[in-house]
N, C-alpha and C positions, 0 to 999 in steps of 0.2 A: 825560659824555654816553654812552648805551647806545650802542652797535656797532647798525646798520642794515643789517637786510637788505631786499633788494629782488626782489618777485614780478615781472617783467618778463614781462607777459602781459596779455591781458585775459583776468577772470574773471568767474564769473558772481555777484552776490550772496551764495546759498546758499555756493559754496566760500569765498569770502573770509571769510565768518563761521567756516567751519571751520579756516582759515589761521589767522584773529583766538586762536580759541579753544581751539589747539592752543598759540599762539606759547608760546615758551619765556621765563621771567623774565629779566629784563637785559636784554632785542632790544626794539628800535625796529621796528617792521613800514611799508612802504613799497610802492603800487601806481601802477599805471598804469594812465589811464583808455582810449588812445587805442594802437590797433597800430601806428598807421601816423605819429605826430605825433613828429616824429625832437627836435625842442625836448623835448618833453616827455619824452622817455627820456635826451637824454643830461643834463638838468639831473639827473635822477633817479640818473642812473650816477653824475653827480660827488658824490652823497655817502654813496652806500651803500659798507658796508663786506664784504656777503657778498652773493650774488646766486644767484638761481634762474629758468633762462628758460624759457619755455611760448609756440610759437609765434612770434618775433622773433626773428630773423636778428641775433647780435650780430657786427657788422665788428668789422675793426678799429678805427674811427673811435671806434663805440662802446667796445669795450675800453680805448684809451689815453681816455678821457674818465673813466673810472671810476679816478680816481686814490688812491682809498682800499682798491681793492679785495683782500684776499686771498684770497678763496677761491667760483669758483662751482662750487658744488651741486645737480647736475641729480637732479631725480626722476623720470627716464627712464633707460635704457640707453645709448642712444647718443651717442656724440663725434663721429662724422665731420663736423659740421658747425663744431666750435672748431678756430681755428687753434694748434695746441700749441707749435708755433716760438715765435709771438707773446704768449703766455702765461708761456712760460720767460723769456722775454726783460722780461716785463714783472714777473716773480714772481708770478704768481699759481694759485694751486693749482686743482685740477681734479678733483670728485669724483663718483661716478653713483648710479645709483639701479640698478644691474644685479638683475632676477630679481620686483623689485615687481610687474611688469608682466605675468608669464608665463603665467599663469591665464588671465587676461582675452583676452590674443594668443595663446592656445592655444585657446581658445575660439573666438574670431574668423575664424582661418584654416580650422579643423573645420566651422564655419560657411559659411565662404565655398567649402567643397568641397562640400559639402551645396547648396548657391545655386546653383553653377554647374553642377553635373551634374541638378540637375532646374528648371533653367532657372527660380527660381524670379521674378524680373522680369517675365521676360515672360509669365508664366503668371498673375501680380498681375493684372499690366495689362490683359490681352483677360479676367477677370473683371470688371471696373471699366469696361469698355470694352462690356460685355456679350456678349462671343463664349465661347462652353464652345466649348473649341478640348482635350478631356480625349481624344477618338479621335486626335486631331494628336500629341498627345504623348508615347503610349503607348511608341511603341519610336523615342521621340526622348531619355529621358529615362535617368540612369542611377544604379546604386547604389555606394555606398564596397566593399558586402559583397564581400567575396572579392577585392580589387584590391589590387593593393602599390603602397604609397606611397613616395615618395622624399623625405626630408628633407638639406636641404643646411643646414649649419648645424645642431650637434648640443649646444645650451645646454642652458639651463633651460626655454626654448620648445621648441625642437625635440623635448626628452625628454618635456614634457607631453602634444605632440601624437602623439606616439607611441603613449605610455599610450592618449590619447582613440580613435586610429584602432582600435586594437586594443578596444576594448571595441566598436567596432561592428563586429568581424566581419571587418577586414582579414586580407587573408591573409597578408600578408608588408609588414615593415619595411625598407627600407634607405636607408642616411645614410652621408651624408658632411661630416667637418667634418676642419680641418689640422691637429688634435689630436684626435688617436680617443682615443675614450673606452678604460677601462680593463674588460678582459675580463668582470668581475662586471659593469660598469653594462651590456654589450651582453646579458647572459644574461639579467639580471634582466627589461630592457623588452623583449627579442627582436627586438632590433633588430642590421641584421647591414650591417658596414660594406662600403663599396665606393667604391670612385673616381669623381669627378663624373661624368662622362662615361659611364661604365656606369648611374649609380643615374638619367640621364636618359635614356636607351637605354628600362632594363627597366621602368619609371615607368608607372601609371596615372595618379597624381596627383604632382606635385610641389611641396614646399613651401617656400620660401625662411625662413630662419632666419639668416643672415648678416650678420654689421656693414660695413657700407660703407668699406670701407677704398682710399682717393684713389690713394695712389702706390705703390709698390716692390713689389719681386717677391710679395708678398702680397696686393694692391690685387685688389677684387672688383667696382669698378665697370665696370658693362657685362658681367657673365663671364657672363649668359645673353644672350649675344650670339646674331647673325644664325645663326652654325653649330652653337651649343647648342641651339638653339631645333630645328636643322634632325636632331638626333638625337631630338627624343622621339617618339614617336609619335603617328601622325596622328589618335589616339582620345584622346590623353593633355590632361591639362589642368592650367595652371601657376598657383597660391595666392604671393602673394606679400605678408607683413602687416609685413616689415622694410625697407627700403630701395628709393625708387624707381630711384634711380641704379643700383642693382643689375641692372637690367633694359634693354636696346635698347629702347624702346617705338616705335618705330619700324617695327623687324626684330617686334616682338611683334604690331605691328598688320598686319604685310604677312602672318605668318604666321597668324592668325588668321582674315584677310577670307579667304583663300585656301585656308581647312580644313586647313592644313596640321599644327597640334593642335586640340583642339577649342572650349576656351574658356579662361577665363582671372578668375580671380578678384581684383581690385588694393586694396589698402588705403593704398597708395602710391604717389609720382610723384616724377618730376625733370622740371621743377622744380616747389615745391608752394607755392599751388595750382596745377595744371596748368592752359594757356589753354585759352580757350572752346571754340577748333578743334581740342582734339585730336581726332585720327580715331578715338579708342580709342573714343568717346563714340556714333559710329555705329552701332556694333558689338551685334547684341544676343544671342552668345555672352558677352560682360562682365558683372561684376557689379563694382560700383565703391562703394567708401567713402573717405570724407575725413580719411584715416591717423588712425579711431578705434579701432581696435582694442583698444587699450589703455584707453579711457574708459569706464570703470564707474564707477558710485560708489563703490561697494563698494572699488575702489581707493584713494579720496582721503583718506580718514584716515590709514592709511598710508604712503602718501610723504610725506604733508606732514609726518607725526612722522618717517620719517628722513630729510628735509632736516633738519627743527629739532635732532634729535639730534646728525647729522654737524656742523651749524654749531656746535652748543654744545659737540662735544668738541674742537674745531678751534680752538675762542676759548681752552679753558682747555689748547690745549698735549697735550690728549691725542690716543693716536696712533686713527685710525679702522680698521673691519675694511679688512687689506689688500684684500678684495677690488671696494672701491668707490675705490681711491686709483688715479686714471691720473695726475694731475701732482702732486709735493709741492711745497710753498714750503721755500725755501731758509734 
């Protein structure tokens, strides 16, 4: 019998035919019709043999039900959401999709700076609404040109949006990430490093580019807390297209209602989707998306060919680019 893998997602038509018609020879291909139909995922787990998730919170529960499983393959960046303990323990390998995605959420976030500093929601809406509200917003509105950006989180994103801010004219780059980049990459983008806490000080705009990391002395959830928040300035305004958890939304909407920065771009939440009440939703300094940042088409071809790749050299034993391996099988 072919090795099965498993899309554990709902997809749309159109992608599934590009899943179909990418798949790799030998693999069994395997979907799910339903997000939320917990039967129907874990009969699904117990027989695939590789898995790719989109959208579905895999527990525990689900994990040990998948008893054939060796190896899932995300075609995203992030982990903080697997439990790696539980993965060792169970052998099963753990692979990403880091960098596919950086184009599209460098775009996004460039985007959502653009949205928020010319208000562009709410300037939609009283067109549609019928109000030219264009004298209201004259010296309400503001430009990227000449403002230094602060990137926390210095990847493959982070170094994009840098590229992007500087071709519109930013003045000044600075970042911060726990491993500074190497002196050529800072001269090359002109990007100039500095310690969180100062690159939110001196910040016009600030960008989040961070993995959500849960526990120990490296752990980023909440680190734009109540008091980060309380150093940027009260003109400044915070892009955030990687991790909700990363952020107080809370301390983000007290300081917001309060003009305490000025607005606030989200591609993100904890927890997602966010409930109906959040306050952030009141707010019309916010510009809010449904952590797509990353959802282009132009993306789907390729992640879906390096999941199939990573799967197919993982079946015949060969080793993948180190830099997509966070857990091996033993």
């Amino acid at each position: 019998m072919n090795p099965k893998i498993l899309w554990l997602g709902v997809f749309s038509e159109g992608v599934k035919k590009i899943m179909r018609d990418n798949a790799p020879h030998g693999f069994d291909l395997m979907f799910v019709e339903s997000k939320t139909d917990k039967q129907e995922h874990l009969a699904a787990l117990a027989q695939c043999d590789y898995l790719s998730v989109n959208g579905i919170k895999l527990t525990e529960e689900y994990v040990r039900a998948a008893k054939k499983l060796k190896l899932i393959q995300l075609w995203g960046a992030g982990v903080d959401s697997y439990d790696l303990n539980l993965l060792k323990e169970l052998n099963i390998a753990l692979q990403n999709g880091v960098g596919f995605n950086a184009p599209a959420v460098a775009e996004a976030a460039v985007m959502l700076m653009l949205a928020v500093n010319r208000q562009l929601i709410y300037a939609d809406a009283s067109v549609r609404e019928g109000r030219w509200i264009k004298s209201e917003m004259r010296d309400q509105n503001h430009s990227l040109y000449g403002k230094t950006i602060g990137i926390l989180g210095f990847g493959s994103i982070g170094r994009l949006v840098c590229e992007l801010v500087y071709g519109m004219k930013a003045a000044r780059v600075l970042y911060y990430d726990p491993f500074r980049a190497q002196p050529e990459v800072e001269r090359s983008l002109g990007a100039e490093y500095a310690e969180m806490d100062d690159v939110l000080r001196q910040s016009d705009v600030v960008s989040l580019h961070m993995p959500l990391i849960k526990e120990g002395p490296s752990g980023t959830r909440g680190i734009i807390s109540r008091e980060r928040l309380a150093m940027m300035k009260e003109d400044a305004i915070l892009i955030n297209t990687a991790r909700g958890g990363l952020v107080d939304e809370m301390a983000l909407y007290e300081a917001l209602r309060d003009g305490r920065i000025r607005g606030a771009g989200l591609d993100s939440f904890s927890p997602e989707p966010p409930a109906a009440d959040n306050p952030l939703f009141s707010l019309r300094n916010v510009v809010l998306m449904p952590h797509i940042a990353g959802a282009v088409v132009e993306n789907i071809v390729p992640r879906v060919k390096h999941v199939y790749d990573c799967i197919a050299k993982f079946e015949k034993g060969e080793s993948c680019d180190p830099r997509y391996v966070i857990l091996s099988r033993r």
